[in-house]
C-alpha positions in Angstrom: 23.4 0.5 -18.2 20.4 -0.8 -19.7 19.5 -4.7 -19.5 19.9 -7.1 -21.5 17.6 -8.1 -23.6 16.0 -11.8 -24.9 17.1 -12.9 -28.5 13.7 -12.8 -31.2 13.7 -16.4 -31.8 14.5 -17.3 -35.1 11.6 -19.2 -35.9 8.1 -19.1 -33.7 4.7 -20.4 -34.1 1.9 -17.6 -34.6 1.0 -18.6 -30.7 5.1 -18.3 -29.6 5.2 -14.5 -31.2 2.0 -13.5 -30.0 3.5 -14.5 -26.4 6.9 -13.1 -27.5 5.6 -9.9 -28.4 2.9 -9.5 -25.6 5.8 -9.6 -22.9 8.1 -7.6 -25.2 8.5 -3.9 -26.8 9.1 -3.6 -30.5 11.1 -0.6 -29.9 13.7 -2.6 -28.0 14.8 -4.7 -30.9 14.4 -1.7 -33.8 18.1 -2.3 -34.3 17.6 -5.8 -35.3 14.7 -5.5 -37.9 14.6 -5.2 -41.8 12.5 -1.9 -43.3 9.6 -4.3 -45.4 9.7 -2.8 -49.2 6.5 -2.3 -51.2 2.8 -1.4 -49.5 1.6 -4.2 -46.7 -1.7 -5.6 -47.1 -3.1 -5.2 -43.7 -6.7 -5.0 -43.2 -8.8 -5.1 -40.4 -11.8 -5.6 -41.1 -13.5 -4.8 -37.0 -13.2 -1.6 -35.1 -10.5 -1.6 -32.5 -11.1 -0.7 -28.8 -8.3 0.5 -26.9 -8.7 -0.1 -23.2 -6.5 1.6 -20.5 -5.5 -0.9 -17.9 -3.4 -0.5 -15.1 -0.2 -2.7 -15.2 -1.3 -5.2 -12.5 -4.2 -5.8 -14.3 -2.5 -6.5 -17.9 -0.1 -8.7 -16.5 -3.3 -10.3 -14.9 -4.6 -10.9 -18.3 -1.7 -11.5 -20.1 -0.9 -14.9 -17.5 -4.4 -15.6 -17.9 -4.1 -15.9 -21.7 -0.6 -17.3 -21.4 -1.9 -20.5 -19.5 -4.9 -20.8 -22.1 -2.3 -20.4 -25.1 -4.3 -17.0 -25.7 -3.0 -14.0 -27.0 -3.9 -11.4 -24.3 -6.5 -9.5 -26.4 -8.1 -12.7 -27.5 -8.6 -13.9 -24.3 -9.9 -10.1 -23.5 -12.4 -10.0 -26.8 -13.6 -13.3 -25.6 -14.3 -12.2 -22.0 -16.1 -9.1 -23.0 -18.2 -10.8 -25.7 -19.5 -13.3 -22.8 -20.5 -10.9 -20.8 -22.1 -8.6 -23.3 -24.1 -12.2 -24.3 -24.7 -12.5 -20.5 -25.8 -9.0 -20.4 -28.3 -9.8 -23.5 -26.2 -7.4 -25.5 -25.7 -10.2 -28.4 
């Protein structure tokens, strides 16, 4: 039997669904979402980095960021740019 799951909230600050969805799949609420019509204008305009971290160390990062009311990977971009600046990289 699979557990139960936590309600989206039905309305969320840009910092509430960056916390919702950091401790949260999308795949476990496909049920409850509405196809978007039309093309999406989503552009990012910086290369992305993907980088592999084992699961105590996410959850690490992701209370880290939660208790600076960071989204994970903005608290991670901001580490790593420090220490590339410390480095002299910057």
């Amino acid at each position: 039997m699979a557990e139960p799951k936590d309600p989206i909230p039905a309305s969320m600050t840009r910092q509430q669904a960056a916390d919702f969805w950091d401790t949260h799949s999308v795949t476990d609420y496909l049920d409850e979402l509405d196809p978007v019509e039309g093309p999406l204008d989503v552009a990012i305009n910086e290369p992305v980095l993907p980088v592999p971290l084992s699961r105590q160390d996410l959850d690490a990062l992701r209370q880290a960021a939660r208790r600076r009311g960071l989204a994970s990977s903005a608290l991670a971009k901001v580490w790593l740019l420090d220490r590339l600046r410390g480095e002299g990289g910057r």
